[in-house]
PDB file of N, CA, C and O in Angstrom:
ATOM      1  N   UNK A   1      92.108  64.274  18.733  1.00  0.00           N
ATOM      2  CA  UNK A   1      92.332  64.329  17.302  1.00  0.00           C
ATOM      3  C   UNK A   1      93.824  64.535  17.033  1.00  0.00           C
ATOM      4  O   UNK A   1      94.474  65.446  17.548  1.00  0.00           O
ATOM      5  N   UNK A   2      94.368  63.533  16.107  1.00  0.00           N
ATOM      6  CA  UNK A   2      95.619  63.935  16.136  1.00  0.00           C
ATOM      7  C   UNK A   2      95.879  64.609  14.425  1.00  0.00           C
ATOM      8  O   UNK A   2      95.516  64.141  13.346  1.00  0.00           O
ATOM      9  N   UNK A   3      96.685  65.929  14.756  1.00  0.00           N
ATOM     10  CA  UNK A   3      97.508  66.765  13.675  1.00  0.00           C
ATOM     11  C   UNK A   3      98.919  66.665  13.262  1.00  0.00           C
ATOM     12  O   UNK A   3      99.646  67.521  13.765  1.00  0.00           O
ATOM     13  N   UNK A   4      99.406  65.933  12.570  1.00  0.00           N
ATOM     14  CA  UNK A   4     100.568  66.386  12.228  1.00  0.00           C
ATOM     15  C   UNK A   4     100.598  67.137  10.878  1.00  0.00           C
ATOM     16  O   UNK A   4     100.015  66.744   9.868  1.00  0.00           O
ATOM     17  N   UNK A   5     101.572  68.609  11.000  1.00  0.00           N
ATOM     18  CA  UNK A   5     101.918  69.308  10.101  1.00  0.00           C
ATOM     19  C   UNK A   5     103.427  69.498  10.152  1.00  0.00           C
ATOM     20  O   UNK A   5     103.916  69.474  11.281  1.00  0.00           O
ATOM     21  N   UNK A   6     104.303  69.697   9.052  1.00  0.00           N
ATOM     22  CA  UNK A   6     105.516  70.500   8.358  1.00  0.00           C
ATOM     23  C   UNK A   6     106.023  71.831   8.528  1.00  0.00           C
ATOM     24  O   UNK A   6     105.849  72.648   7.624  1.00  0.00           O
ATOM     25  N   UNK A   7     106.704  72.186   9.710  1.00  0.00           N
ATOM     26  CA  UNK A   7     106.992  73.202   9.320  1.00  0.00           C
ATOM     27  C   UNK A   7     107.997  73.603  10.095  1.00  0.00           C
ATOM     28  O   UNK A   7     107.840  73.251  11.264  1.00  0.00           O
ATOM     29  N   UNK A   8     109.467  74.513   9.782  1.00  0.00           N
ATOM     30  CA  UNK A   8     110.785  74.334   9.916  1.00  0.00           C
ATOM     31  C   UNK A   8     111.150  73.728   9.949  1.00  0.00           C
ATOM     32  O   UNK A   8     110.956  73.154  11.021  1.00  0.00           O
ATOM     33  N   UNK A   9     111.878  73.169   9.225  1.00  0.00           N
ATOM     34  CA  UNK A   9     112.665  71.834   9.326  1.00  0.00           C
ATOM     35  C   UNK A   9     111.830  70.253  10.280  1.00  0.00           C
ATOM     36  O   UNK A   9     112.460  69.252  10.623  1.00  0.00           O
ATOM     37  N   UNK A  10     110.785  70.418  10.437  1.00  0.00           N
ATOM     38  CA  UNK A  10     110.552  69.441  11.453  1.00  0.00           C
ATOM     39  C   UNK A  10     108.598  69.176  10.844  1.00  0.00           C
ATOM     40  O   UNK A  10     107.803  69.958  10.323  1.00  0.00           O
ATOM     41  N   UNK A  11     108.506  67.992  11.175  1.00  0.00           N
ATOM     42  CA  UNK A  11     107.151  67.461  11.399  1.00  0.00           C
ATOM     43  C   UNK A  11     106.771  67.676  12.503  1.00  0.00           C
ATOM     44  O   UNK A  11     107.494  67.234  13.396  1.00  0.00           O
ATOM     45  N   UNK A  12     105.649  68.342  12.867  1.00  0.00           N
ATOM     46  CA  UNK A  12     104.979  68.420  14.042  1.00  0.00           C
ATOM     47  C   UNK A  12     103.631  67.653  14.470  1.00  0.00           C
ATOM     48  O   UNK A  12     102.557  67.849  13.902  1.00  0.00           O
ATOM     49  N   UNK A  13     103.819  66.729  15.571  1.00  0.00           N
ATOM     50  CA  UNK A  13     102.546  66.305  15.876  1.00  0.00           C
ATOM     51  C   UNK A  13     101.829  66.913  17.105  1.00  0.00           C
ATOM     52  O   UNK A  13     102.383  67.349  18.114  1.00  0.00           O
ATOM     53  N   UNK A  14     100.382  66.864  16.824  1.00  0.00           N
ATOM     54  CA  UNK A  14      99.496  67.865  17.903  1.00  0.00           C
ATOM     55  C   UNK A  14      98.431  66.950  18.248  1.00  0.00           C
ATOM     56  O   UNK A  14      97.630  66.806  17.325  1.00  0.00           O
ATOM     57  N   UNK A  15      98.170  66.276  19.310  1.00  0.00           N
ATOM     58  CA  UNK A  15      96.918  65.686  19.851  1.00  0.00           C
ATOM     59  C   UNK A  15      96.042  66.697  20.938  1.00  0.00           C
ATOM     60  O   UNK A  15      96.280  67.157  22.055  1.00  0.00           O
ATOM     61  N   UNK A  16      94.879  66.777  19.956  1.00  0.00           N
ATOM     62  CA  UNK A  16      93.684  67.414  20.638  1.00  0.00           C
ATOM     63  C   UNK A  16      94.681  69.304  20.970  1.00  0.00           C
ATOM     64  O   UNK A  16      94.784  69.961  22.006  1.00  0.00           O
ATOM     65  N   UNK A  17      95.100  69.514  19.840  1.00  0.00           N
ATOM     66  CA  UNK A  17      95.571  70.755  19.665  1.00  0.00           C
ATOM     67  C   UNK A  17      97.157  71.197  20.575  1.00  0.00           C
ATOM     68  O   UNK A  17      97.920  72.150  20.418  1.00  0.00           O
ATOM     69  N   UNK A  18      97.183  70.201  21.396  1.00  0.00           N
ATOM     70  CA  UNK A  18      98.820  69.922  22.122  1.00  0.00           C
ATOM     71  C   UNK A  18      99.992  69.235  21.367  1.00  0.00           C
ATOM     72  O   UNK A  18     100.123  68.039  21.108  1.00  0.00           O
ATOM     73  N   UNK A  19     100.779  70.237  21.086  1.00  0.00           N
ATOM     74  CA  UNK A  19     102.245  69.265  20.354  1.00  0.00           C
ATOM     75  C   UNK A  19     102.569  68.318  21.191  1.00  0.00           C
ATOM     76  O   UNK A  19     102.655  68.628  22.379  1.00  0.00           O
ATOM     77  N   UNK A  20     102.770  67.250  20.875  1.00  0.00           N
ATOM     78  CA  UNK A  20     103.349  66.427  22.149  1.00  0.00           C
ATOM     79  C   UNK A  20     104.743  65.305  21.075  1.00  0.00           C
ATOM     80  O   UNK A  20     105.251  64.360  21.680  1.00  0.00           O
ATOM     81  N   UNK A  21     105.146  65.550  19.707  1.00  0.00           N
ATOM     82  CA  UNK A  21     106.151  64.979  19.289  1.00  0.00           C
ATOM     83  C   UNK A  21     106.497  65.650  18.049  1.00  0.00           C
ATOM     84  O   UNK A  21     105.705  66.285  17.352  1.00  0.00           O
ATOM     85  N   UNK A  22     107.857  65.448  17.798  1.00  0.00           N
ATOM     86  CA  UNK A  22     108.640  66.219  16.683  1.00  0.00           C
ATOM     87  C   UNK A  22     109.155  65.407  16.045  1.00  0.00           C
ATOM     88  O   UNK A  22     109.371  64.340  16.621  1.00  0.00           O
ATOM     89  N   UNK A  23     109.612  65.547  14.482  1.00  0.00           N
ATOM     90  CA  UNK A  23     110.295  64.786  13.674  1.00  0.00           C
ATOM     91  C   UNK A  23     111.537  65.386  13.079  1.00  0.00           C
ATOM     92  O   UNK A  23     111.482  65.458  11.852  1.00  0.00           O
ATOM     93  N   UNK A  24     112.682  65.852  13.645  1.00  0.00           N
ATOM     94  CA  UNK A  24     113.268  66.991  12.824  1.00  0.00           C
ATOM     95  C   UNK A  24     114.054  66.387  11.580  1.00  0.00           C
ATOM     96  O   UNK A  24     114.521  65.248  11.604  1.00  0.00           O
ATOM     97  N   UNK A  25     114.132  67.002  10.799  1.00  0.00           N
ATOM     98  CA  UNK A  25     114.777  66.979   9.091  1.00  0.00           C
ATOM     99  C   UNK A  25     115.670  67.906   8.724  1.00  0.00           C
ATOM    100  O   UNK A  25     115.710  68.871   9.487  1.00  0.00           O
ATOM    101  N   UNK A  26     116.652  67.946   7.494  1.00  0.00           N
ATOM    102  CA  UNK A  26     117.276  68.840   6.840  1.00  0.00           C
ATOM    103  C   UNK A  26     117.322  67.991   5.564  1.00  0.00           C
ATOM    104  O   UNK A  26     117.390  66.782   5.341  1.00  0.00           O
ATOM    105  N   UNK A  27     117.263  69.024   4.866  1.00  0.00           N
ATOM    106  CA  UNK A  27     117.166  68.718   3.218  1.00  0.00           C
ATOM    107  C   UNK A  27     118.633  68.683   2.556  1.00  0.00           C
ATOM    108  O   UNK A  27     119.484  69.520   2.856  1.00  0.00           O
ATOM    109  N   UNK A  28     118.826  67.803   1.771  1.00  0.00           N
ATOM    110  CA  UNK A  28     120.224  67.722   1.734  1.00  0.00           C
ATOM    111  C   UNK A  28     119.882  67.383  -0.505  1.00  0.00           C
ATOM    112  O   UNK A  28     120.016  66.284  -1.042  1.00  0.00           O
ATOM    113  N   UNK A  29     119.450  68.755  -1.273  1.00  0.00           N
ATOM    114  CA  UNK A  29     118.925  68.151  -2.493  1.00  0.00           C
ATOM    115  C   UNK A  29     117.559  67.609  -2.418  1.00  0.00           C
ATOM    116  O   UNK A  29     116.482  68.142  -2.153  1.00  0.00           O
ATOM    117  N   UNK A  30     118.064  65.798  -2.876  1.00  0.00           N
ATOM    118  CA  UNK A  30     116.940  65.578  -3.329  1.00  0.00           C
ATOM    119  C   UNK A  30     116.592  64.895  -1.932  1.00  0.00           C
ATOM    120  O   UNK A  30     115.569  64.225  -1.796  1.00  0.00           O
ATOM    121  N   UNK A  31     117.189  65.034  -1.261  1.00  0.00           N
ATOM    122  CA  UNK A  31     117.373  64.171   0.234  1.00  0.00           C
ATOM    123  C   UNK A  31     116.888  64.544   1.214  1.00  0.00           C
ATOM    124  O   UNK A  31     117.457  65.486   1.765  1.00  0.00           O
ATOM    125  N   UNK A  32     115.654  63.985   1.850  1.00  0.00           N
ATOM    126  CA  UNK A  32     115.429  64.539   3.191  1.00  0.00           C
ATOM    127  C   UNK A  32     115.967  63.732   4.454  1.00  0.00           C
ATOM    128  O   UNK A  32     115.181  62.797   4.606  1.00  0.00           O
ATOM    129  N   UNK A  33     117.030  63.678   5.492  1.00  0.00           N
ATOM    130  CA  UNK A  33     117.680  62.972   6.402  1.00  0.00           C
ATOM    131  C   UNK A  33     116.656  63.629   7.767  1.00  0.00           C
ATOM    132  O   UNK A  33     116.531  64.799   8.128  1.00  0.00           O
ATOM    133  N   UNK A  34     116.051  62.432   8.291  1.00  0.00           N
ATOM    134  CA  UNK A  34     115.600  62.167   9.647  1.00  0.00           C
ATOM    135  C   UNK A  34     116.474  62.480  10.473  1.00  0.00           C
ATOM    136  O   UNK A  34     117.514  61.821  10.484  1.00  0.00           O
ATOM    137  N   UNK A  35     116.340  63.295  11.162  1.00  0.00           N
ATOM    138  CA  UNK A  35     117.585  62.981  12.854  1.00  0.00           C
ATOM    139  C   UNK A  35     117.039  62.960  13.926  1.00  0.00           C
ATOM    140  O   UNK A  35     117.642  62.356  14.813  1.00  0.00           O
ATOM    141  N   UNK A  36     116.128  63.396  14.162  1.00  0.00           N
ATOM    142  CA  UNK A  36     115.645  62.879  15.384  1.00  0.00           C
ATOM    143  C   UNK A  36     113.957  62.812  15.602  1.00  0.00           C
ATOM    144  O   UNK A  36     113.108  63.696  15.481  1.00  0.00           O
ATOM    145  N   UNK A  37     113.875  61.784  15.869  1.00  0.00           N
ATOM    146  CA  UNK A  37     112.224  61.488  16.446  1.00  0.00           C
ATOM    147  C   UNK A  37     112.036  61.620  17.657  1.00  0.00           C
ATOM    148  O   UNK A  37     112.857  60.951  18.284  1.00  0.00           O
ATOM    149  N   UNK A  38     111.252  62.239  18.376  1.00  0.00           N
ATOM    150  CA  UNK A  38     111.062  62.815  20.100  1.00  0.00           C
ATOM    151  C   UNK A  38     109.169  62.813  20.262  1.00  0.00           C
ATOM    152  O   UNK A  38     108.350  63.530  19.688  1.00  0.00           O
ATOM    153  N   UNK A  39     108.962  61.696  21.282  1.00  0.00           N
ATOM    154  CA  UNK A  39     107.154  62.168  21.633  1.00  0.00           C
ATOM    155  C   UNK A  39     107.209  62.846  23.147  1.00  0.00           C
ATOM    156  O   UNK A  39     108.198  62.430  23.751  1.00  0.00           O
ATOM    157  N   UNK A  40     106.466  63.714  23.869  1.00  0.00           N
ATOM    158  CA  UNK A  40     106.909  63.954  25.178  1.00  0.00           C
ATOM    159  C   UNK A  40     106.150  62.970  25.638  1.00  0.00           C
ATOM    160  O   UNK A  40     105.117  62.426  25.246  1.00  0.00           O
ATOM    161  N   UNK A  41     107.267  62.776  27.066  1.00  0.00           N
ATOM    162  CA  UNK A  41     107.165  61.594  27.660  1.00  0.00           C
ATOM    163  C   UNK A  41     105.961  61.060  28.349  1.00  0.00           C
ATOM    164  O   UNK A  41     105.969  59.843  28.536  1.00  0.00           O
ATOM    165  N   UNK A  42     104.460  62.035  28.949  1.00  0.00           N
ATOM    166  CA  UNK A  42     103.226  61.360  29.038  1.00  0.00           C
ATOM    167  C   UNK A  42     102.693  60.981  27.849  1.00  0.00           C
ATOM    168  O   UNK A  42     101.551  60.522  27.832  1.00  0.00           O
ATOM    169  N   UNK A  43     103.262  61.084  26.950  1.00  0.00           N
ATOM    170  CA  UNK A  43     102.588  60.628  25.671  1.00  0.00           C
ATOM    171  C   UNK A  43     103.432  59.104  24.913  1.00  0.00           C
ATOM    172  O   UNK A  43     103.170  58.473  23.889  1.00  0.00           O
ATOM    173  N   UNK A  44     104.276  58.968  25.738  1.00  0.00           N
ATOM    174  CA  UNK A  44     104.972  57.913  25.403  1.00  0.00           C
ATOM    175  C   UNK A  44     103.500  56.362  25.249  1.00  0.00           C
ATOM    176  O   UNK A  44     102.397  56.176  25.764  1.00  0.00           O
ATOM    177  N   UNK A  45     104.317  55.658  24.325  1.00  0.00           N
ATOM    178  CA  UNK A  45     103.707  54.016  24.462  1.00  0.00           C
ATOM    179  C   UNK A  45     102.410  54.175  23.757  1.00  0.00           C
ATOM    180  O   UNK A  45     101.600  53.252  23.853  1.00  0.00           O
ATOM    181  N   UNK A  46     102.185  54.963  23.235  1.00  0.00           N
ATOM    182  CA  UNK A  46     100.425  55.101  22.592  1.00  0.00           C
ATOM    183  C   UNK A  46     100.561  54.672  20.912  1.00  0.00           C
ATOM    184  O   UNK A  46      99.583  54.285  20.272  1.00  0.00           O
ATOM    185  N   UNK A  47     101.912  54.806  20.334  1.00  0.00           N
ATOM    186  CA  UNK A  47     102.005  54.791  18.990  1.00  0.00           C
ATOM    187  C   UNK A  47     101.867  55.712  18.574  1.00  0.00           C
ATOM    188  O   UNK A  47     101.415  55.670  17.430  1.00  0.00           O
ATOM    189  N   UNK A  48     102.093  56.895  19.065  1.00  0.00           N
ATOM    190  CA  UNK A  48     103.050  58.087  18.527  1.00  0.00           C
ATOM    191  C   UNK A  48     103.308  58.266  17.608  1.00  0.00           C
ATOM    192  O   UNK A  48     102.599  58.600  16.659  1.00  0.00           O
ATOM    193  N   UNK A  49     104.787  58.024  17.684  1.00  0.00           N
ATOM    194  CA  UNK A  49     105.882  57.889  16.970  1.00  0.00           C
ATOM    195  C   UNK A  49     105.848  57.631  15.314  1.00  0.00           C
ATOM    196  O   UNK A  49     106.169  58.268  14.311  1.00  0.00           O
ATOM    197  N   UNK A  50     105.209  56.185  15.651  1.00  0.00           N
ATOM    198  CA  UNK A  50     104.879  55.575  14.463  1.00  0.00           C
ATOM    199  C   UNK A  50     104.101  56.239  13.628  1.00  0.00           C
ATOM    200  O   UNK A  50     104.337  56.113  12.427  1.00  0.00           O
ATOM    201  N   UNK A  51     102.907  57.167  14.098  1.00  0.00           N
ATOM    202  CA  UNK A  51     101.781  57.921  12.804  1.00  0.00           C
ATOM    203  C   UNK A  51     103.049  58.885  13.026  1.00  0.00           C
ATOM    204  O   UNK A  51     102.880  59.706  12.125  1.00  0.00           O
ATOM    205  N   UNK A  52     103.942  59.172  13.542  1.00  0.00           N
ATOM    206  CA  UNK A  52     104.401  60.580  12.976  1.00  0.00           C
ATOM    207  C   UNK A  52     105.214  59.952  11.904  1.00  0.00           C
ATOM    208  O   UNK A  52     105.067  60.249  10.719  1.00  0.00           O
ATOM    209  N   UNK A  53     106.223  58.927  12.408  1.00  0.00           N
ATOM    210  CA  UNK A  53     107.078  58.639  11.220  1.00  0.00           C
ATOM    211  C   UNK A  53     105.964  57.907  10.010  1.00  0.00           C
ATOM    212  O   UNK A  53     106.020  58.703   9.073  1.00  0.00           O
ATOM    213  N   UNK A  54     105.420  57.269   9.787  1.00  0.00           N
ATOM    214  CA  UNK A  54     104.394  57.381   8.872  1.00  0.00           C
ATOM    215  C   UNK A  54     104.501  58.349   7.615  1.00  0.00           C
ATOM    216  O   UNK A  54     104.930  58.311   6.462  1.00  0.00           O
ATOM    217  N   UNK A  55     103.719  59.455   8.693  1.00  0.00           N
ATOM    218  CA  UNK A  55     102.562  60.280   8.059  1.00  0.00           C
ATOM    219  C   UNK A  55     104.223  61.653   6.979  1.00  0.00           C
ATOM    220  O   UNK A  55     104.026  62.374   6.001  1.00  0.00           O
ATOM    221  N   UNK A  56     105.729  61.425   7.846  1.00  0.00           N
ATOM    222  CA  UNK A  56     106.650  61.910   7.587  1.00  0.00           C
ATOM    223  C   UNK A  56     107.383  61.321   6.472  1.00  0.00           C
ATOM    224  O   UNK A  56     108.287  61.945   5.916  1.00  0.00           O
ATOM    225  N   UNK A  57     106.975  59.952   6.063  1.00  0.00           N
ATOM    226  CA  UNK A  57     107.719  59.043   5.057  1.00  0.00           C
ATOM    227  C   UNK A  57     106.298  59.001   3.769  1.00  0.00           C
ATOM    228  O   UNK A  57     106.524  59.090   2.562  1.00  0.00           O
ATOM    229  N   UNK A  58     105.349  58.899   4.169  1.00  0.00           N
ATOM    230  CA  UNK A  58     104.468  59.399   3.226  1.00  0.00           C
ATOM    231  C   UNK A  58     104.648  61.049   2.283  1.00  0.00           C
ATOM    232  O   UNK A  58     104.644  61.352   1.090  1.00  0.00           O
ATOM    233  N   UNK A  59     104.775  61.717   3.430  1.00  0.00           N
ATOM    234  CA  UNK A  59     105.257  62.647   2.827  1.00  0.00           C
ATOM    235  C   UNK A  59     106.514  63.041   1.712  1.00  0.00           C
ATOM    236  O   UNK A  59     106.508  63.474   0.560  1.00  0.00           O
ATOM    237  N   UNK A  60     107.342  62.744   2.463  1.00  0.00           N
ATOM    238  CA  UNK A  60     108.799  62.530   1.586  1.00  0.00           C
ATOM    239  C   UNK A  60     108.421  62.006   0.254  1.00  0.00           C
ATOM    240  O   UNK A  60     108.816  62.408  -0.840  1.00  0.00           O
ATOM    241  N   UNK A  61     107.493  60.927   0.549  1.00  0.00           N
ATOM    242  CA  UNK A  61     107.734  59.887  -0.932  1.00  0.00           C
ATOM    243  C   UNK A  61     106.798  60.938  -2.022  1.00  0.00           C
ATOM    244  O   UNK A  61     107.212  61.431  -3.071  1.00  0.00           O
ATOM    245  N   UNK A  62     105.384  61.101  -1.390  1.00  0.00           N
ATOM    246  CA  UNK A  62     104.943  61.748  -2.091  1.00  0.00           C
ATOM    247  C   UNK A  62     105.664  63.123  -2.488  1.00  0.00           C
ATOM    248  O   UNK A  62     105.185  63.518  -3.551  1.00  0.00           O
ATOM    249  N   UNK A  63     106.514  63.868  -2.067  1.00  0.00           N
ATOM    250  CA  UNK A  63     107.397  64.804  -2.808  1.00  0.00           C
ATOM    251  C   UNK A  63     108.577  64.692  -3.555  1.00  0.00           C
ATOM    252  O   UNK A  63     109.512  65.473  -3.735  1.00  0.00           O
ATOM    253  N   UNK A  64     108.246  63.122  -4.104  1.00  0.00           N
ATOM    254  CA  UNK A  64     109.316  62.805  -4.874  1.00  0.00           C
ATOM    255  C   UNK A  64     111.389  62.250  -4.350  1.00  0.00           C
ATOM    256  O   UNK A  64     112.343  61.770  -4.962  1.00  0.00           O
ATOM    257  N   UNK A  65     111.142  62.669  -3.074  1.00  0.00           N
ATOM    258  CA  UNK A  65     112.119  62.842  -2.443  1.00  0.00           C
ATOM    259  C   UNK A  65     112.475  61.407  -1.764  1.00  0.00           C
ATOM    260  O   UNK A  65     111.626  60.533  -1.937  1.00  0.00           O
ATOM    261  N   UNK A  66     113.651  61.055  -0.999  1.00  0.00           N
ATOM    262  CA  UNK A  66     114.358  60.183  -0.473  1.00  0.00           C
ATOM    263  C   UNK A  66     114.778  60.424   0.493  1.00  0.00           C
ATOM    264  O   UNK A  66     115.509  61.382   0.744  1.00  0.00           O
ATOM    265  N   UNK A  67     114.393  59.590   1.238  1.00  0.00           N
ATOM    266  CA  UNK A  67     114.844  59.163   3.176  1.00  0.00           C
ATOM    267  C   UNK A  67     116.487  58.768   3.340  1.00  0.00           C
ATOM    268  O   UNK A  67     117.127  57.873   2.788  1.00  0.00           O
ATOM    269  N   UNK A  68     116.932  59.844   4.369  1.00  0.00           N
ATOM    270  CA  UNK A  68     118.312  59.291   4.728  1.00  0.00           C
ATOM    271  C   UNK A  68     117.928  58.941   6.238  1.00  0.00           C
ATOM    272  O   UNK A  68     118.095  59.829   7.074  1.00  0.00           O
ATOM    273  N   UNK A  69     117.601  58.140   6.499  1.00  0.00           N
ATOM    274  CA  UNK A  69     117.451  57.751   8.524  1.00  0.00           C
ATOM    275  C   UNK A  69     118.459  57.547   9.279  1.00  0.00           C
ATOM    276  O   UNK A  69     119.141  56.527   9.380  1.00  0.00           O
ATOM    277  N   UNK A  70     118.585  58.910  10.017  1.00  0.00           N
ATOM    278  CA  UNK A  70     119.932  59.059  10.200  1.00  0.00           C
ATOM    279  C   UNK A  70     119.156  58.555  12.173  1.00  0.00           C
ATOM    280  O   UNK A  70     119.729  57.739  12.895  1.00  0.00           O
ATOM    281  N   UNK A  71     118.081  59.165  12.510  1.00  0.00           N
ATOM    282  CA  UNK A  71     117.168  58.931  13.516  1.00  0.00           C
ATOM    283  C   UNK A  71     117.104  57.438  13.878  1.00  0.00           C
ATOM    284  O   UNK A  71     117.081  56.694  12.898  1.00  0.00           O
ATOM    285  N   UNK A  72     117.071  56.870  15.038  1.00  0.00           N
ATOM    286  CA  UNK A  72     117.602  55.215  15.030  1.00  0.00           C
ATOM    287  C   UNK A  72     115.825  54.733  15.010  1.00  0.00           C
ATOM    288  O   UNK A  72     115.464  53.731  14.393  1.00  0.00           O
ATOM    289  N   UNK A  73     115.008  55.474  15.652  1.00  0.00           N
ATOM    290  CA  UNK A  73     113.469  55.120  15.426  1.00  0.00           C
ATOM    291  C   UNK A  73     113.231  55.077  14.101  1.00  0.00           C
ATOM    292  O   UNK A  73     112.556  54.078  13.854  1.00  0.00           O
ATOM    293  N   UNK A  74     113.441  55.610  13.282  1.00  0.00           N
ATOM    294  CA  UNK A  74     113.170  56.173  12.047  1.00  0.00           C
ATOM    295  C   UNK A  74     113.388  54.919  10.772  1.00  0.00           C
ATOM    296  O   UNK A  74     112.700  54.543   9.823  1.00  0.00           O
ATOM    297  N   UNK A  75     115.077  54.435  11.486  1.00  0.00           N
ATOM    298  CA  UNK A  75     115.903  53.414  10.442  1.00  0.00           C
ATOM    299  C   UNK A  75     115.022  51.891  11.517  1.00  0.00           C
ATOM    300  O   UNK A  75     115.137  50.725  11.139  1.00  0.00           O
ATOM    301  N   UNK A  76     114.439  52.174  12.451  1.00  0.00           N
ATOM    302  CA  UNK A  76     114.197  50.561  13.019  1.00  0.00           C
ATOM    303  C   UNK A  76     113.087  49.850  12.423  1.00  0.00           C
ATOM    304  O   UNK A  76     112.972  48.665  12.108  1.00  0.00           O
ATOM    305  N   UNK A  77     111.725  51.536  12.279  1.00  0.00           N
ATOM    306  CA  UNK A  77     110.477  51.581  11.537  1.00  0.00           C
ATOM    307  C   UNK A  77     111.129  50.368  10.299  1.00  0.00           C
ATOM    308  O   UNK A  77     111.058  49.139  10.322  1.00  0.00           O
ATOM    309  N   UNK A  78     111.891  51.491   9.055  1.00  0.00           N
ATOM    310  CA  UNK A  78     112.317  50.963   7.827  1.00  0.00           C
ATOM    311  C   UNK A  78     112.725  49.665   7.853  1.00  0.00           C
ATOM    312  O   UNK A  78     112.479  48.942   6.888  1.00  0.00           O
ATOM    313  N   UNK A  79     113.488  49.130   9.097  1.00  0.00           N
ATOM    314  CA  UNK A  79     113.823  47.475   8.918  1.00  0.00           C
ATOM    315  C   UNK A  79     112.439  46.413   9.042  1.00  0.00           C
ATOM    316  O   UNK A  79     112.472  45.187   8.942  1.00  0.00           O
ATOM    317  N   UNK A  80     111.345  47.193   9.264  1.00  0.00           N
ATOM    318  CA  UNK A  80     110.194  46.394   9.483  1.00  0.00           C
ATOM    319  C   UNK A  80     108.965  46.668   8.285  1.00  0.00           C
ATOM    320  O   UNK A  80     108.182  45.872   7.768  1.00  0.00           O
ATOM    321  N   UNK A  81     109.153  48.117   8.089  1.00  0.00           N
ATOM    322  CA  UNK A  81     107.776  48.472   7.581  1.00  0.00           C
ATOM    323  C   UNK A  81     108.906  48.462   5.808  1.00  0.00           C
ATOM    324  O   UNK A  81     109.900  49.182   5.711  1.00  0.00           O
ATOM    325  N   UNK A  82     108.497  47.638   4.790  1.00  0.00           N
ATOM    326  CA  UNK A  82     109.436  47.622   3.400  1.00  0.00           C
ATOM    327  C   UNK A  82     108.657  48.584   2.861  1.00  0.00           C
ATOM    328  O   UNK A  82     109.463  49.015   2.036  1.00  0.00           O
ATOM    329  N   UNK A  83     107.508  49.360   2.687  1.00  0.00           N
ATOM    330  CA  UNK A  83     106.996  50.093   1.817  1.00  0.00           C
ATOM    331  C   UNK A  83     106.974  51.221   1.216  1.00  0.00           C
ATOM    332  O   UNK A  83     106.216  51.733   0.392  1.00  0.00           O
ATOM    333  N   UNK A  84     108.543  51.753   2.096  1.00  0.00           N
ATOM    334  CA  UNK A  84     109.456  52.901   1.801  1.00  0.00           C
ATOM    335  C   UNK A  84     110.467  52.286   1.011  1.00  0.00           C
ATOM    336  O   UNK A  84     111.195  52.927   0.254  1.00  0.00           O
ATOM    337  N   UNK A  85     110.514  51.287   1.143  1.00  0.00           N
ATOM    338  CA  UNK A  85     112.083  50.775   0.579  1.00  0.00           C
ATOM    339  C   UNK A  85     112.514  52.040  -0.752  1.00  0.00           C
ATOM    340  O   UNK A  85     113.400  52.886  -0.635  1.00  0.00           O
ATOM    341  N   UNK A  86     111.810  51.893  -1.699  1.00  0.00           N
ATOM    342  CA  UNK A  86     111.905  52.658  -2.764  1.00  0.00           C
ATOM    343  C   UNK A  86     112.185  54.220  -2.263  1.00  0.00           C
ATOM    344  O   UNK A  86     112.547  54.829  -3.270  1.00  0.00           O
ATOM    345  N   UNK A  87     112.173  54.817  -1.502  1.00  0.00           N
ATOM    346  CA  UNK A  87     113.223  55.916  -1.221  1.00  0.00           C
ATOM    347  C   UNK A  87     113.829  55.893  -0.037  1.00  0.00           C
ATOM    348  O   UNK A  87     113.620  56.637   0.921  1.00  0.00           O
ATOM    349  N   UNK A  88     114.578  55.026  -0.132  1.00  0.00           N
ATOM    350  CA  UNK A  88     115.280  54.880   1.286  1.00  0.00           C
ATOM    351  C   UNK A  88     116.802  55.160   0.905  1.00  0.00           C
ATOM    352  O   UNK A  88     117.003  54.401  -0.043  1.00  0.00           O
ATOM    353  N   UNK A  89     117.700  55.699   1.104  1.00  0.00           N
ATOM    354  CA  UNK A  89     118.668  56.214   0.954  1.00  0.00           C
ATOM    355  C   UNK A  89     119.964  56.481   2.152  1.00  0.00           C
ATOM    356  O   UNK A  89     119.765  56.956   3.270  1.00  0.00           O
ATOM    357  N   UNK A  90     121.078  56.123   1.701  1.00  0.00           N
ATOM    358  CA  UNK A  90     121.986  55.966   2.598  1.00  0.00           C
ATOM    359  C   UNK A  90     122.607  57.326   2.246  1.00  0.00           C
ATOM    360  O   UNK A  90     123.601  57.727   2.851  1.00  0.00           O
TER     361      UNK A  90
END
């Protein structure tokens, strides 16, 4: 079962109750800037990443807020997936 929750500065993901990837953030206003996306490495290649950054850009939007992808996973997602476009922020 996978969990991701919010909390310090970072998105946390938990499969079957094990963290196995992080999303860290800092709030900058109205701005939330990505810096780094990390899955641990037996957990690599499963698509990870992707429900975390997801479930992390869902979030943002739904709090009204705007993506700075400063994270290079983060800005590669955005060149593919347009449905953030609307808070995407340099």
């Amino acid at each position: 079962m996978i969990e991701i929750s919010d909390t310090r500065n970072k998105y946390v993901l938990r499969l079957d109750g094990v963290r196995v990837g992080t999303c860290t953030y800092r709030d900058a206003g109205n701005r939330r800037v990505l810096i780094h996306t990390e899955i641990e490495p037996d957990y690599a290649g499963q698509g990870l990443a992707t429900q975390l950054i997801e479930w992390a850009l869902a979030d943002i939007k739904g709090k009204g807020m705007h993506v700075v992808p400063q994270c290079p996973m983060v800005a590669h997602y955005l060149e593919t997936h347009h449905q953030f476009d609307d808070i995407v922020d340099q």
